[in-house]
C-alpha positions as CSV (number, residue, x, y, z in Angstrom):
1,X,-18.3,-37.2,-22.1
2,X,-16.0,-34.3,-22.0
3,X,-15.8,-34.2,-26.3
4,X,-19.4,-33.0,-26.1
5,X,-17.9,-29.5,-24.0
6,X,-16.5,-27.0,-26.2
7,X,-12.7,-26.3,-26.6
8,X,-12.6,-23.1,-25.0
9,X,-8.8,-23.2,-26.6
10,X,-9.6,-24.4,-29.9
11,X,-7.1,-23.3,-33.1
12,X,-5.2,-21.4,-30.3
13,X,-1.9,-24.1,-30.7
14,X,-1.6,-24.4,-34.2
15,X,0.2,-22.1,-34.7
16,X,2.2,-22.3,-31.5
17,X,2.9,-18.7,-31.3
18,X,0.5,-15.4,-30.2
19,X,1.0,-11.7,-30.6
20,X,1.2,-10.3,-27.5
21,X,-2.2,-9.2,-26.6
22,X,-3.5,-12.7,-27.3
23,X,-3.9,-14.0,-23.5
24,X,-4.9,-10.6,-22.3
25,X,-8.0,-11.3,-24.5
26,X,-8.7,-14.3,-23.3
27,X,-8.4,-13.1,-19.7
28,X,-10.8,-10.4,-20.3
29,X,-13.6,-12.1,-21.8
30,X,-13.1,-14.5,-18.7
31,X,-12.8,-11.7,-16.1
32,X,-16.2,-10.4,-17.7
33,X,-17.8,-13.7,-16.9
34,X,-16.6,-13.9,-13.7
35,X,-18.1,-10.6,-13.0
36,X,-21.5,-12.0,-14.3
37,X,-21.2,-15.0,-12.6
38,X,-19.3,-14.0,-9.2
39,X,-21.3,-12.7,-6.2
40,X,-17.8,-11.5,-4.6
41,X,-14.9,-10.0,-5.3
42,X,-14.4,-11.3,-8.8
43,X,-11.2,-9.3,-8.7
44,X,-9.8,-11.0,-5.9
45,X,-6.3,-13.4,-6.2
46,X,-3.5,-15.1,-4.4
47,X,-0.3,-12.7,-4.7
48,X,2.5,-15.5,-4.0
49,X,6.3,-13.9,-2.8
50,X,9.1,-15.5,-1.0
51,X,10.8,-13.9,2.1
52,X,14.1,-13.6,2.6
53,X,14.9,-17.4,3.4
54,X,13.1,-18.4,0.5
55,X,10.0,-19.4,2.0
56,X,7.0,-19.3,0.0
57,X,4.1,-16.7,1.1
58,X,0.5,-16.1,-0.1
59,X,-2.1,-14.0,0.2
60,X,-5.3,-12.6,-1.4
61,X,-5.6,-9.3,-2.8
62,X,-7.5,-7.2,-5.3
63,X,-6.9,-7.0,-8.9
64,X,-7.5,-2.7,-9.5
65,X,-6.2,-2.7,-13.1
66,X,-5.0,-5.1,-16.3
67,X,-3.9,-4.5,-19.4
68,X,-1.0,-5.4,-21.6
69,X,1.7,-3.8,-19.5
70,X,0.3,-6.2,-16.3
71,X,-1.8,-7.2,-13.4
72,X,-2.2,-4.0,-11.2
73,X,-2.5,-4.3,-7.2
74,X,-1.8,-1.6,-4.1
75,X,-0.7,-2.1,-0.5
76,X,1.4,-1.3,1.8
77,X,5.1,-1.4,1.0
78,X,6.1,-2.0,4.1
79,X,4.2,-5.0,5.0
80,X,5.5,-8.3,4.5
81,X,4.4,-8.6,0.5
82,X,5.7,-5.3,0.1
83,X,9.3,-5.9,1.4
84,X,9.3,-9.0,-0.1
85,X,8.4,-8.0,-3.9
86,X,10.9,-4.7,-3.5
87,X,13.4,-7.3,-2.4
88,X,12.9,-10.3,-5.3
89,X,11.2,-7.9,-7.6
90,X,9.2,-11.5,-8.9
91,X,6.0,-13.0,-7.7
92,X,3.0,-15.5,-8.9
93,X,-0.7,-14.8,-9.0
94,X,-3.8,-16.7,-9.1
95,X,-7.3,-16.5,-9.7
96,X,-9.8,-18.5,-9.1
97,X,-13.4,-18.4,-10.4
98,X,-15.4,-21.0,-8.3
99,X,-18.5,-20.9,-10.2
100,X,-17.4,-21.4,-13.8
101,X,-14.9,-23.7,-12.6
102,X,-11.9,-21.6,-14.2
103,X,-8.1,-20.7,-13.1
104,X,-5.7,-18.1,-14.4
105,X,-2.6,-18.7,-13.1
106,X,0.3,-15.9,-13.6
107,X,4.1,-15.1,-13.1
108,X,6.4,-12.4,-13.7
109,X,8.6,-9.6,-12.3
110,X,7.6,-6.8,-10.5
111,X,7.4,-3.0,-11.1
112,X,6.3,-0.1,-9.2
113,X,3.4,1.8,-10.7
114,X,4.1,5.4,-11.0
115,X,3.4,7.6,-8.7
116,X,0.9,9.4,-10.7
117,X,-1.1,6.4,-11.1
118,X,-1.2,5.6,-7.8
119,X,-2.5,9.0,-6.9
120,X,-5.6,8.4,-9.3
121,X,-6.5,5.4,-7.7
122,X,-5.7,6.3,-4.1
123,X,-7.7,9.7,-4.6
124,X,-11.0,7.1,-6.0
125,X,-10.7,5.3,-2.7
126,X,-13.4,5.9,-0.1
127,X,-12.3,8.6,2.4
128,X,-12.0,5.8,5.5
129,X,-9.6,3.7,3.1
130,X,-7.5,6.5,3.1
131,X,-7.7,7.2,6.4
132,X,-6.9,3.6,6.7
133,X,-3.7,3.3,4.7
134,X,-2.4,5.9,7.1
135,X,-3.1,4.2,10.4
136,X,-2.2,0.4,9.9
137,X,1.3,-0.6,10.0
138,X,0.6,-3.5,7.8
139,X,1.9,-7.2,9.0
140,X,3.5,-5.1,12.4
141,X,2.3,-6.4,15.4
142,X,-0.8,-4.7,17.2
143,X,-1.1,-4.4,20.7
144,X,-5.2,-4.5,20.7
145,X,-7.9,-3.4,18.8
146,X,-8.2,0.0,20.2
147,X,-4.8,0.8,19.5
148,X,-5.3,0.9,16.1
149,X,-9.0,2.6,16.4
150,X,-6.5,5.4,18.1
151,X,-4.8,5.6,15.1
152,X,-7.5,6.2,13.0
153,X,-8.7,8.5,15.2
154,X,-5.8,10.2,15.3
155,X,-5.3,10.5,11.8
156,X,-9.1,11.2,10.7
157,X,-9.0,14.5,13.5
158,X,-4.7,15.3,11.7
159,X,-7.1,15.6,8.2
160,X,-10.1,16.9,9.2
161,X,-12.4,17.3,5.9
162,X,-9.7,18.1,3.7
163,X,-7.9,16.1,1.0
164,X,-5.9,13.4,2.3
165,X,-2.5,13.0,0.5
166,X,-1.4,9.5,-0.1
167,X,1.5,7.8,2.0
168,X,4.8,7.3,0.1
169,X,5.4,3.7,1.6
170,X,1.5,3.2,-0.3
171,X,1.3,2.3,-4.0
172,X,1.1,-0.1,-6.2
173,X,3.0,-2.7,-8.2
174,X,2.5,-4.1,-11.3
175,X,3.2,-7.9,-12.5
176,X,4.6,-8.0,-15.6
177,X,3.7,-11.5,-16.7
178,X,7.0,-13.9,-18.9
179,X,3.9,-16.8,-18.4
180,X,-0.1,-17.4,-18.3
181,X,-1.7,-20.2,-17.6
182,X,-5.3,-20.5,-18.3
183,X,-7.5,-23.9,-16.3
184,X,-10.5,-25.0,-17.2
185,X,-12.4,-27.8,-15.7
186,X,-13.9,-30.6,-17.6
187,X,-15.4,-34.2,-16.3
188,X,-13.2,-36.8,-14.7
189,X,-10.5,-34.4,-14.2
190,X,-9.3,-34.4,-17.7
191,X,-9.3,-30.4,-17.6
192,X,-7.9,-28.0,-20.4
193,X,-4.7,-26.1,-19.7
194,X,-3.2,-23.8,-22.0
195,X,0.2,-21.7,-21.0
196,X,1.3,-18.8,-22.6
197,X,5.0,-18.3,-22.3
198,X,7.8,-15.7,-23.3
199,X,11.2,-15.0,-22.9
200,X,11.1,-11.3,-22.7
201,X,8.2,-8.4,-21.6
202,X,8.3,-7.5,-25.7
203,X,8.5,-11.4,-27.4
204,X,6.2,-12.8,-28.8
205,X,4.2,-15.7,-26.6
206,X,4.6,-19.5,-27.6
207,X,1.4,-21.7,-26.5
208,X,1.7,-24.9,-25.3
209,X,-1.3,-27.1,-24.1
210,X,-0.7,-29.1,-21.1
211,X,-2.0,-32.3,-19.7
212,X,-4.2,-32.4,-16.7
């Protein structure tokens, strides 16, 4: 039964407490498995926000960048997720690795990258992305297809072959995380959670293990 599967968490509570790299390890030696393992997009995750009325949306995007400042994404910040994280500054992620049956779940505020940052990654983007971040008004409604093959048209003949400068309502944000939640499956659904909470960006985190 499942006591034959190893702990993946084991001699993580006893102490009840974790510096505050201790589940950005644990993410990255699970991110480089899912990588491994993963035929697509290990990167990708649910980006959860609420609009204005308090209704819950969710999405997938692409994790760009991690570390211990936060979970780095880019869009548009004018489409819905955009307005709606400038506006509650909070949101939830999740990932979820099919094929080693694992789930990191995450929640936090929001920051802006700088705008520095978000030049590096914009310039590393393939010349039609960037083309593309130009010509879709992201979550606006479109008319047809061709209107927005106009606008890309329009905008690949405005930069010709030179550089292409990146939009100021395109950037990134970053989610700080107060709480991580790491899943892993075991038989008859009595699965290992383990959350990693804090009450500030620069506490320490207190572990907890969950039940199922």
């Amino acid at each position: 039964m499942s006591e034959t599967i190893k702990d993946p968490f084991e001699g993580l509570t006893k102490g009840n407490s974790a510096g505050n790299a201790e589940p950005f390890r644990i993410f990255s030696e699970w991110f480089v498995e899912a990588e491994k393992a993963e035929s697509n997009d290990p990167n990708a995750m649910s980006v959860a926000t609420v609009d204005e009325n308090g209704l819950p949306n969710v999405r997938m995007v692409l994790l760009k960048e991690v570390d211990e400042r936060g979970f780095v994404f880019y869009t548009n910040y004018e489409s819905a997720k955009g307005r709606e994280l400038l506006s509650s500054g909070k949101a939830a992620l999740c990932f979820h690795w099919k094929s080693l049956r694992r789930c990191v779940r995450v929640r936090g505020p929001v920051v802006q990258v700088a705008d520095e940052e978000a030049d590096t990654y914009y310039a590393s983007r393939a010349r039609g992305s960037r083309i593309g971040a130009w010509a879709s008004k992201q979550s606006r409604p479109l008319e047809s297809r061709f209107a927005l093959e106009k606008e890309v048209a329009r905008y690949t003949a405005k930069f010709g072959f030179g550089e292409i400068p990146r939009p100021a309502h395109w950037s990134g944000f970053r989610v700080q995380p107060v709480e991580i939640e790491f899943w892993q499956d075991r038989p008859f659904r009595l699965h290992d959670r383990l959350v990693f909470k804090r009450d500030a960006l620069d506490a320490a985190w207190t572990i907890q293990r969950l039940y199922p």
